[in-house]
Structure formats: structure tokens, C-alpha cells
C-alpha positions, 0 to 999 in steps of 0.5 A, a space after each residue: 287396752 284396745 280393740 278385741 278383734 286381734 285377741 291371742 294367736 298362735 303362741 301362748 293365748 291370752 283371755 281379753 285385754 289382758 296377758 290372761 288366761 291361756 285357751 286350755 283345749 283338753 290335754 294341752 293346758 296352755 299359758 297366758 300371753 302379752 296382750 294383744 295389739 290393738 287393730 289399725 289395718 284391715 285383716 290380712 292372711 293368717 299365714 302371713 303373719 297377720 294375727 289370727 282372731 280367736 275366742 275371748 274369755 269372758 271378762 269378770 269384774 273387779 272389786 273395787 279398790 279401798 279407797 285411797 289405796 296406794 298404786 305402789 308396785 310390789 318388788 319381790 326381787 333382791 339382788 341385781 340385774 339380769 338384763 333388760 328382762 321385761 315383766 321380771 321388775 328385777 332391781 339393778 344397780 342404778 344404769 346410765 342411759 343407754 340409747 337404742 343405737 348402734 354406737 350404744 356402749 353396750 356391745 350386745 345392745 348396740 348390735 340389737 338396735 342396729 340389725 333393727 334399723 338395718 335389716 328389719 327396717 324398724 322405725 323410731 328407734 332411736 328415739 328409746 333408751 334403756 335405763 333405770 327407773 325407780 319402783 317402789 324405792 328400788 331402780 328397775 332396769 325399763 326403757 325410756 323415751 329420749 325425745 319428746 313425744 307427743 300423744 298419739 305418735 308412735 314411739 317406735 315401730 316393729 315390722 313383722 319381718 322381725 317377729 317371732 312367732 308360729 308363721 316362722 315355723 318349718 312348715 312342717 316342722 319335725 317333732 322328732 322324739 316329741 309325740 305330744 306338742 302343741 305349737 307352742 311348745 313347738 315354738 319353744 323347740 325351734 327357738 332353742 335351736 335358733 340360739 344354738 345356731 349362734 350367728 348363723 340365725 337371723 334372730 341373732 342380734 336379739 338374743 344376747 339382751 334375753 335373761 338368761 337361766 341364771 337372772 331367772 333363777 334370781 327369781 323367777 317360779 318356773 325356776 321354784 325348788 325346795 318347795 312344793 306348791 299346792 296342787 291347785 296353784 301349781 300351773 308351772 309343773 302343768 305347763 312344764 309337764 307338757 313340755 317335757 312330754 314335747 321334748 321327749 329326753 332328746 340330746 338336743 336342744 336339751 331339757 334346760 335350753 327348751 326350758 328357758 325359751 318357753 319361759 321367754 316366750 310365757 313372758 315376752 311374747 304378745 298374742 297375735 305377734 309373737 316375741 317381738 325384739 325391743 317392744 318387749 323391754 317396757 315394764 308396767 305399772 298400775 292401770 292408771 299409769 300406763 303410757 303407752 298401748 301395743 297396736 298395729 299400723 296401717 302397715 301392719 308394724 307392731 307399734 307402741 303408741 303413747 296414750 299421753 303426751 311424753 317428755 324426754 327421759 320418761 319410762 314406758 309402761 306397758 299394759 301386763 294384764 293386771 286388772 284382768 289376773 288375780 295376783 298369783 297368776 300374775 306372780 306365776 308368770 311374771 314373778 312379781 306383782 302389783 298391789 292387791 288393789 290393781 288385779 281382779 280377785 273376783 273368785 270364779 265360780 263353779 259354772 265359769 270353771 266347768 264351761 271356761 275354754 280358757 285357764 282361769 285363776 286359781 279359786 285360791 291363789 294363796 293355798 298353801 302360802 298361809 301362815 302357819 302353813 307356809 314356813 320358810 326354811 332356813 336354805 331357800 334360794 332365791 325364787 322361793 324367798 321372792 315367793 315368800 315376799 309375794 305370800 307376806 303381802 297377798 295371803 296373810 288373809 283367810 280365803 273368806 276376807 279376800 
């Protein structure tokens, strides 16, 4: 989706043009990232926010698509809505356009758009709206575009004043009981106690539009119970494993606050960037669909920049990594994904896995998903029956016809 030069940074770290592997350095497996922008200013210093340059995985081909394959997204939520929770797919009850304005309808919105403008000094702005969208015959809750805009405009723009990420950090930060965190569990923990500090955080405005535990819980694998995964397909007890180590049983911010602001950051953030208040709300689609890319100014701005020309009340779409993770890597991060057709399911191989410094994808991302294996009982919630609507699409087939 661009240029390679601004690959992941301190967060979560991502493998090449995708929101990909994550750097797995030994003892602190690491989850995937946004992609990354692409580069249109020269570098600048790391400690000023600029995105560090770090090593990129090796890019593996796909397969190809079977010919005249649908590019339909595969919806795996039921139920309403959460918020305009990018990456989530979740449907909603069809919604009214709601500009990105301080006069918005939606009070928390409203306050979002206009600390934007006001104090990041964010421009274009006003020139998105958030509605609903249609995929795959459910309205998905997206942003649009309210005006024309013509190819190779930026849409809107966010300074880096606004973002979220490692440099924002005390420096240095206090572990406190954690003996064991990397610094993207630290990122975690301080974002957990910015949202406990209610108003007195800068970042308050941004807050209220994240999902809450409650809409993750509608669907979401980090939220996963009454079901064991197969060991080799159950990142999320790694990733969270290590972060309970980080959060070391403290009062506060408890197990539960950390817990959803590491989900937030594994699902919003972009590497290099960090979370990055409104760029993060777009959803995505089929490689081929996509109409906006993520880069960065001249100034140093977090841009999305549209790869066509536009019209007014058009969904922006925003590259997930899709054709670099295979569909259970997606499912594990995002909770959905596309069809079959629009990932990478060439199966690593024994060399790649032993030399690899960043997490690939399973070598069997349906272990243990397989019928007759795999039976759903009769009192699963929410996140386990989207996870049995992800196994009856992608693991009806034996490991040797994939």
C-alpha cells in the first residue's frame, strides 16, 4: 500500500504493506499493527514522533483467486452496533449521516470533530461524515466522504500533536508491579490510566467514539469463552499472557481496563503512527476496492489520500492487510474476514518459521475449527458463535485442499 520505508514503529509492529506479522523478539511475541504510512517528507527524529524504520518480513506470494470469485466481505457479527469501531465490520441498524462537525448530533462525536479542528488543528475535517454503509447485504457503520473529492487530494489530515503512541510516553515510565513489559503493553497501561482520568486527559475528546468492552464482547476472539482454541492458533492467550505479566495484579488501572486498551491498540493503531483519532474509523474491503491510502505530508500530517476520484457520500476504504495474513490471522485481530480469495493462504515453511523475526501465520489456521471437531454448544456467546460463522466459511476443507 506504499512505500516500505516507514514499515512499523513502536507499538505493535506489522510485516510489510500489511497490518501484518508483529516482530517476535524472544519472550515478547508481539501482535500485528495498521499498516504504516506511506513516506512523503524526509525523515526526521525518532523522539519527535516521526516513525522509526524497522525490519520487514519477507513478503510470500498468494495464490491466485479462482476465477470469477466474488470480492464479497464475510460479515461474522449479528446484532447491533457498537460505535464506529474501525476493523469490527459489526452491523448496525441503518444511521443517518453524521458529519464530523461540531454541531454533529451526536454529542461525543461532535466533541471529537471539534477538539480536532480546534486544538490539533486537523485539516478536512469537515469534509467526512460517519454512516452506514452496506456489506455484504448487512449496513456497517463506516465513514464517508461529504464532498467531492478528487484523486490524489488528501481527504482529511491529522497532526501528529494528536497521536497516540510510544513518544507520548513518561519518560521513563513507571512499570510499577509489571517486571515483564514491552513497550507495547506499556502503551496499554498508560492509555488505561488516560481514560481514567476522565476530562483532565488531553486525549479526552477521543475517547468516548472507542468500543467499549461490551460491543467487543458482541464479537471480538480477545473476548473468546466456552471454547478452548488449538494451541497453535491461540495467539490471543500469548499476547494476553504477556500482558498479564505487564499488569502484575495491580488495583489500577485494573485486569479489564488494560485489557480493552490493548485491544484497541491491536486494532486501531498504525505503525509508525500510533492510534490516530478519526483516521482510524474507515472499514475495508477487497484489495481492488480500496480508495484511500494512509501517508504522511510534507509536514509530517497522517493523511488519508484518495487513490480515485471520489463523489460525495462515498465509504472510505482503507487497506487491513488483507492479502498479506491469511484469514484466521485476520479473524484473530479484527474478528472478521474477507473471503478466501483476498488473503495470503500460502502456508510458510519449516525454514521461514525457524528464521522468521516476525510472527507468521498459522501453518493451520483451521486446527481444531473442522468439523466434526469442532461442535458448537448449545450456550455459546456471542464472540464464539462469530467464530463458528468464520470456521463454516474457511475450514470446511482438509488442511491438504487448502
Amino acid at each position: 500500500m506504499g512505500l516500505l520505508d516507514l514499515r512499523c514503529a513502536a507499538l505493535f509492529v506489522g510485516c510489510a504493506l500489511a497490518r501484518g506479522a508483529g516482530a517476535r523478539p524472544p519472550l515478547s511475541p508481539l501482535p500485528p499493527s495498521r499498516p504504516r504510512p506511506s513516506r512523503t517528507a524526509p525523515s526526521g527524529p525518532s523522539r519527535c514522533g516521526m516513525p522509526r524504520p524497522l525490519p520487514v518480513a519477507p513478503w510470500r506470494p498468494r495464490r491466485r483467486p479462482a476465477a470469477g470469485s466474488a470480492p464479497a466481505l464475510l460479515l461474522l457479527l449479528a446484532g447491533g452496533g457498537g460505535g464506529a469501531a474501525a476493523g469490527s465490520q459489526e452491523p448496525v441498524a441503518p444511521l443517518e449521516r453524521i458529519p464530523c462537525s461540531r454541531d454533529a448530533p451526536d454529542l461525543g462525536f461532535a466533541a471529537m470533530c471539534a477538539w480536532l479542528e480546534d486544538t490539533c488543528k486537523a485539516k478536512g475535517t469537515s469534509r467526512v461524515h460517519v454512516a452506514s454503509f452496506p456489506h455484504g447485504g448487512a449496513p456497517v457503520r463506516g465513514l464517508g466522504v461529504s464532498s467531492d473529492v478528487a484523486k490524489g487530494d488528501h481527504v482529511f489530515c491529522i497532526p501528529k500533536a494528536c497521536w497516540l503512541n510510544e513518544d507520548v510516553l513518561p519518560d521513563p515510565f513507571d512499570d510499577g508491579p509489571g517486571t515483564h513489559c514491552t513497550s507495547n503493553e506499556r502503551m496499554a497501561l498508560w492509555l488505561a490510566n488516560e481514560v481514567k482520568k476522565g476530562p483532565e486527559s488531553f486525549y479526552s475528546p477521543y475517547f468516548p467514539v472507542l468500543p467499549t468492552e461490551e460491543a467487543y464482547r458482541r464479537f471480538h476472539p480477545a473476548y473468546l469463552e466456552g471454547f478452548q482454541l488449538d494451541e497453535s492458533v491461540d495467539l490471543w492467550k500469548m499476547w494476553l499472557g504477556r500482558l498479564h505479566l505487564c499488569h502484575g495484579g495491580r488495583e489500577s488501572p485494573t485486569w479489564a481496563e488494560v485489557k480493552l486498551t490493548y485491544v484497541w491498540l491491536l486494532t486501531r493503531q498504525f505503525g509508525g503512527v500510533g492510534m490516530t483519532p478519526l483516521a482510524d474509523m474507515p472499514n475495508t474491503a477487497p484489495e481492488p476496492e480500496l480508495n484511500v491510502q494512509q501517508i504522511l505530508n510534507h509536514g509530517g500530517d497522517f493523511c488519508l489520500k484518495a487513490l480515485r476520484d471520489l463523489p460525495a457520500g462515498t465509504e472510505l476504504l482503507v487497506d487491513y492487510g488483507a492479502p498479506h495474513h491469511s484469514p484466521t490471522l485476520m479473524f484473530l485481530i479484527y474478528g472478521f474476514a474477507l473471503e478466501r480469495e483476498h488473503h495470503n493462504v500460502t502456508v510458510p515453511s519449516a525454514e521461514e518459521y525457524a528464521s522468521a523475526e516476525y510472527m507468521l501465520s498459522p501453518r493451520d489456521g483451521c486446527a481444531g475449527l473442522r468439523p466434526p471437531e469442532f461442535q458448537l454448544p448449545p450456550d455459546a456467546g456471542p464472540p464464539l458463535q462469530n467464530l463458528a460463522r468464520f470456521a463454516a466459511r474457511h475450514c470446511r476443507a482438509p488442511l491438504d485442499e487448502l
